[in-house]
C-alpha positions in Angstrom: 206.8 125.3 82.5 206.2 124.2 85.7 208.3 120.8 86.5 205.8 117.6 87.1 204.4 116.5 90.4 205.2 112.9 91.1 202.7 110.6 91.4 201.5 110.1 94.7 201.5 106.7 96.4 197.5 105.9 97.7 196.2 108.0 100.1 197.0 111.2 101.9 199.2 111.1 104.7 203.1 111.3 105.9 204.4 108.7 103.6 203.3 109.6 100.7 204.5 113.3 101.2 207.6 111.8 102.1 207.6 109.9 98.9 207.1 112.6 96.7 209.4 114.8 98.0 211.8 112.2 97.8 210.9 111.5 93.8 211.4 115.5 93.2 214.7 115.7 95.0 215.8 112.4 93.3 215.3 113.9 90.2 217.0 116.8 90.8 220.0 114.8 91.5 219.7 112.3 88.5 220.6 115.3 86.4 224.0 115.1 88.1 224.3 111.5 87.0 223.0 111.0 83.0 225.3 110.0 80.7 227.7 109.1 83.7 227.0 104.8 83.1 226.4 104.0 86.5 223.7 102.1 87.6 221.8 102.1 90.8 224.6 99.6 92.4 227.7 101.6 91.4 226.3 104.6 93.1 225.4 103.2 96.0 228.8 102.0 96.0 230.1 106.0 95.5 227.7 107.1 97.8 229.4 104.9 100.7 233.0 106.5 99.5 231.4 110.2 99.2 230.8 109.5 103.1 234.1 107.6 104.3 236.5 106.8 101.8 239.1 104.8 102.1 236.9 101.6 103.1 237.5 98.1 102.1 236.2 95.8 99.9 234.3 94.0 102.5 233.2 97.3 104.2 231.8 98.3 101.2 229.5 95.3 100.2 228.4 95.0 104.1 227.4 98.8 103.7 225.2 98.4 100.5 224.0 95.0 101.6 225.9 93.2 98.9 227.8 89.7 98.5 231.7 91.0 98.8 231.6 89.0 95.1 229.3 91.1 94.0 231.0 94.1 95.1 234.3 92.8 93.9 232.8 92.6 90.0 230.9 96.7 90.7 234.6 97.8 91.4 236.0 96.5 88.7 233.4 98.6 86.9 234.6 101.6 88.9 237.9 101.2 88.6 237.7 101.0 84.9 235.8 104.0 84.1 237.9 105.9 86.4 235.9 106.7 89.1 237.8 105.0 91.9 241.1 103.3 92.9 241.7 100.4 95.0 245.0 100.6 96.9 246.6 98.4 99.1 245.9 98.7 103.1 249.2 100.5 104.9 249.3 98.2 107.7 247.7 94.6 106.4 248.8 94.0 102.7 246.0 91.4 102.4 243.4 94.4 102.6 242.7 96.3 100.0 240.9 99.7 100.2 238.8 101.8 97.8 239.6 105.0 96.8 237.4 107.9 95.1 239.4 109.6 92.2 239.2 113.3 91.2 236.5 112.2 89.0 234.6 110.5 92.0 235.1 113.4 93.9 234.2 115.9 91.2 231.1 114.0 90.8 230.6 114.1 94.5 231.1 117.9 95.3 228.5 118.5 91.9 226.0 116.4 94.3 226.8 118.3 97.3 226.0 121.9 95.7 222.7 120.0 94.1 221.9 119.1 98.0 222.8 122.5 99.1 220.5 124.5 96.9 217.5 122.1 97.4 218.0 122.6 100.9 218.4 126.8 100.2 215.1 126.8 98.5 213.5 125.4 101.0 214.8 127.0 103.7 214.5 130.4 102.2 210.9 129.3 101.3 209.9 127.7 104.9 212.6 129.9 107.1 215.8 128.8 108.4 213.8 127.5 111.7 210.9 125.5 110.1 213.1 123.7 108.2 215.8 122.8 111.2 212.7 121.6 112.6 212.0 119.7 109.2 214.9 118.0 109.6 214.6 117.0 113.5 210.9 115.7 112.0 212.1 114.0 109.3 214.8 112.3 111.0 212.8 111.4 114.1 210.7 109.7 111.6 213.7 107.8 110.0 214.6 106.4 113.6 211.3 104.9 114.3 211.1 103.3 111.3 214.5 101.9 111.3 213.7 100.6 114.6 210.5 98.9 113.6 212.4 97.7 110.5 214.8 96.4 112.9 212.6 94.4 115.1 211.0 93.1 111.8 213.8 91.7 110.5 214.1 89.6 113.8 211.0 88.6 114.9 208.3 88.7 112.1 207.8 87.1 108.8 206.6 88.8 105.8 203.7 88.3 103.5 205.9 85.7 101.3 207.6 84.0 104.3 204.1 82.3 105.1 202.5 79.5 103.0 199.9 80.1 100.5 196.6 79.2 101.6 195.3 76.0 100.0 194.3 76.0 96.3 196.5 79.2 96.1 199.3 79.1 94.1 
């Protein structure tokens, strides 16, 4: 049976190739994670350690955009179902840094292999130089929109920031 094709956003065009390949690799990688019991803020959390462990409390919460409260009260979770430890910093005691366990790390090397075969198949379907150049695309693409995302957030107001028009609610 052949696996289903997410449902496309409106129209035809980069993003919404971009967003269905990103719903098909996304699933692929939820398999790793049922039955695990984290939700989409715990592993966000993870995902920060899978790429520099070792970072503080603070660190973490500016990373996923968080309240360092909010982060505090997702480590506890962590912490509790064994996925990471928080240790005291070597050099300032008042620090305290955030560790992945085995079972962090297990969970981390299961998503790296998932990455690495999605990325096999596709090579070995596109050839090894198509999809280096995918990935120069696709991250040139990631830049831009960062950068407009950037200017955004510091010069323009969104659709809610303005006030309704009258009579409209």
């Amino acid at each position: 049976m052949m696996a289903r094709r997410p449902k496309p956003l409106p129209g035809d065009g980069v993003p919404q190739a971009a967003y269905a390949l990103t719903e098909c690799i996304q699933r692929r990688l939820m398999a790793h994670l049922r039955g695990t019991g984290l939700h989409w803020g715990l592993r966000r959390l993870l995902q920060e350690l899978w790429i520099a462990d070792g970072l503080s409390q603070a660190e973490l919460a500016h990373a996923v955009r968080s309240s360092e409260a909010s982060a505090s009260n997702m480590l506890k979770h962590l912490v509790n179902d064994g996925w990471v430890e928080r240790r005291r910093d070597a050099y300032d005691y008042r620090i305290s840094r955030v560790y992945l366990t085995e079972k962090g790390r297990a969970l981390r090397d299961a998503i790296e292999h998932e990455c690495a075969a999605i990325h096999k198949e596709i090579s070995d379907d596109l050839g090894a130089r198509d999809a280096k150049r995918l990935v120069t695309l696709l991250g040139k693409a990631l830049d831009r929109l960062l950068s407009v995302e950037n200017d955004d957030e510091t010069s323009a107001t969104g659709i809610y920031d303005s006030p309704s028009p009258p009579g409209v609610l």
